[in-house]
C-alpha positions, -999 to 999 in steps of 0.1 A, spaced: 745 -461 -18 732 -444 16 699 -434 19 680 -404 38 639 -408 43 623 -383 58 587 -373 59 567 -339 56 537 -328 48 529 -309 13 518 -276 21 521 -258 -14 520 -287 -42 541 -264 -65 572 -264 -38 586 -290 -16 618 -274 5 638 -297 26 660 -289 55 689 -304 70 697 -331 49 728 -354 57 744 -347 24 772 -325 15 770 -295 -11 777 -304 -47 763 -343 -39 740 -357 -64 712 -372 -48 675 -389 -61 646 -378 -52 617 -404 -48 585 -389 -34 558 -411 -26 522 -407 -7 522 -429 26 494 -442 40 489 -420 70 465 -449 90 496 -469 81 525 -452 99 506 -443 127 499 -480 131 539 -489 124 545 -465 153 520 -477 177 534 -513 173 573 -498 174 562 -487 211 547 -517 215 572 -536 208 598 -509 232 569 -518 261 573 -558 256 608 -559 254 613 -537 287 591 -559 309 610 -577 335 600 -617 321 613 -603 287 647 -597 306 653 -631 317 642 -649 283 675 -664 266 684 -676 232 681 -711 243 644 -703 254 638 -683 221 653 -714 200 633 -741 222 598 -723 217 605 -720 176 615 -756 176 585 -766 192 562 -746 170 578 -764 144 578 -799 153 536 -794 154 
């Protein structure tokens, strides 16, 4: 099964059109529409960047496995 999400925003609640889908002529597909929680997205993408800003700093860079594994096992052993 693949699967396609993409968002829009109702403008006329009698017509939904969607554009450039991924899926070829004749395909049957399932449509599954379902009201997200703007406040919520909006907070998924400011910790997505976030996350992009952590990841490029240069201390983030120099962190190994071995340091990643040491600092769980640690936490654990509390």
């Amino acid at each position: 099964m693949r699967a396609y999400r993409k968002y829009l925003t109702i403008g006329d609640p009698k017509q939904v059109t969607l554009s450039d889908l991924p899926f070829a002529p004749g395909e049957c597909v399932e449509v599954v529409m379902i009201a997200t929680d703007t406040s919520a997205t909006a907070n998924l993408e400011m910790l997505h960047t976030l996350l992009k800003t952590t990841q490029a700093l240069p201390q983030a860079r120099t962190l190994t496995d071995a340091d990643i594994a040491a600092e769980v096992a640690a936490v654990r052993a509390r």
